[in-house]
NUSESE-880226 format. One line per 4 residues: number of its first residue (from 1); their letters; for each residue y negated, z, x negated of C-alpha. Coordinates in Angstrom, 2 decimals, padded with zeros to 5 digits. Layout:
! NUSESE-880226
NUM> A> Y Z X ~ ...
END
This chain:
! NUSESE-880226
1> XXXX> 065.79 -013.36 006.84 ~ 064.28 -015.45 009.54 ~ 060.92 -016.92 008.64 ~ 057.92 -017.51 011.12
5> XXXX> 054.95 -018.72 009.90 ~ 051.52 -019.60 011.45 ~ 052.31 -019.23 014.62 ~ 050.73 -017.37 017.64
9> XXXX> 052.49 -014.92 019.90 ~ 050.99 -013.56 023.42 ~ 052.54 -011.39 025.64 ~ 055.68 -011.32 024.80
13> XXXX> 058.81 -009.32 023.19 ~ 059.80 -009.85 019.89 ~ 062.35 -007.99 018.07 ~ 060.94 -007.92 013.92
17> XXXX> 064.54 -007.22 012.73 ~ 065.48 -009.26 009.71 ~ 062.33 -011.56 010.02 ~ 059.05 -012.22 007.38
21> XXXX> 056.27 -012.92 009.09 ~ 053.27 -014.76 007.43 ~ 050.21 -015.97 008.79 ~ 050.85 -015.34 012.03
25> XXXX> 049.20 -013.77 015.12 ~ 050.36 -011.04 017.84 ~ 048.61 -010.19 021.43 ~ 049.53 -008.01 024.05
29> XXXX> 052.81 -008.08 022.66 ~ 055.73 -006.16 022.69 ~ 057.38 -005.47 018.91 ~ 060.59 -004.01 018.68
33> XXXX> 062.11 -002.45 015.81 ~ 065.94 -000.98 014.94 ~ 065.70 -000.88 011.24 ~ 066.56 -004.04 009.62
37> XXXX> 064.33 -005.93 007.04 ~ 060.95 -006.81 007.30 ~ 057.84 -008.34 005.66 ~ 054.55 -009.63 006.38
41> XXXX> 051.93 -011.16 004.81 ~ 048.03 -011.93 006.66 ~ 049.55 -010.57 010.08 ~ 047.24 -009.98 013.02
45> XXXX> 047.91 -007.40 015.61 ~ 045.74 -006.79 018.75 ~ 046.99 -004.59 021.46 ~ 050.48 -004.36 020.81
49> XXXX> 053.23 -001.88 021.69 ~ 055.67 -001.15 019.08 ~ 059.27 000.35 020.51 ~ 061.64 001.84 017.58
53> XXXX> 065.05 001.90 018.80 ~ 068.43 002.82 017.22 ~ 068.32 003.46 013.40 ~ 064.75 003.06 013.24
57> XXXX> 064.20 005.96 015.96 ~ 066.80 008.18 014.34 ~ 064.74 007.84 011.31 ~ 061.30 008.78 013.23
61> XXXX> 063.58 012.12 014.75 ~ 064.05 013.12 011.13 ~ 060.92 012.73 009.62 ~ 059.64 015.07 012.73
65> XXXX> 062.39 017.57 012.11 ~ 061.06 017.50 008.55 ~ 056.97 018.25 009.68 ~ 055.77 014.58 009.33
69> XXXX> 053.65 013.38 011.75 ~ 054.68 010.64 013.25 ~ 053.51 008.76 016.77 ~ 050.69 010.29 018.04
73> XXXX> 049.33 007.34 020.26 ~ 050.26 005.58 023.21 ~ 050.69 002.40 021.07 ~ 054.32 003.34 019.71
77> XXXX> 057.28 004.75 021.06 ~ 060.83 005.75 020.01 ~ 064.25 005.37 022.06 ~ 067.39 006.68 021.30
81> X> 070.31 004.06 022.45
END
């Protein structure tokens, strides 16, 4: 796994596959997701969009199927590819 640590991230896209995150700041960002490994430790998020794509939106599909709520705000979204 990739690590990033203490660093500061504004406006921009970041895929959080495979990456530990520690110490480290997100704004107005984009955070995208497929399903891969991740951790964070002390991690700040302000006004970020999170996108789940592939495995990671399959696995939102099912849990929906299955009556859990999931979503719910503008903040995240899902995409089948």
């Amino acid at each position: 796994m990739k690590l990033i640590e203490g660093q500061r991230f504004e406006g921009q896209i970041f895929t959080i596959d495979d990456t530990e995150i520690k110490d480290s700041v997100f704004i107005d960002c984009e955070l995208i997701y497929h399903g891969g490994k991740f951790k964070s430790e002390r991690l700040t998020i302000t006004r970020c969009r999170v996108q789940f794509v592939g495995a990671a939106s399959n696995t939102l599909q099912v849990l929906d199927a299955l009556g859990f709520k999931v979503g719910g705000t503008n903040a995240i979204s899902s995409e089948v590819k």
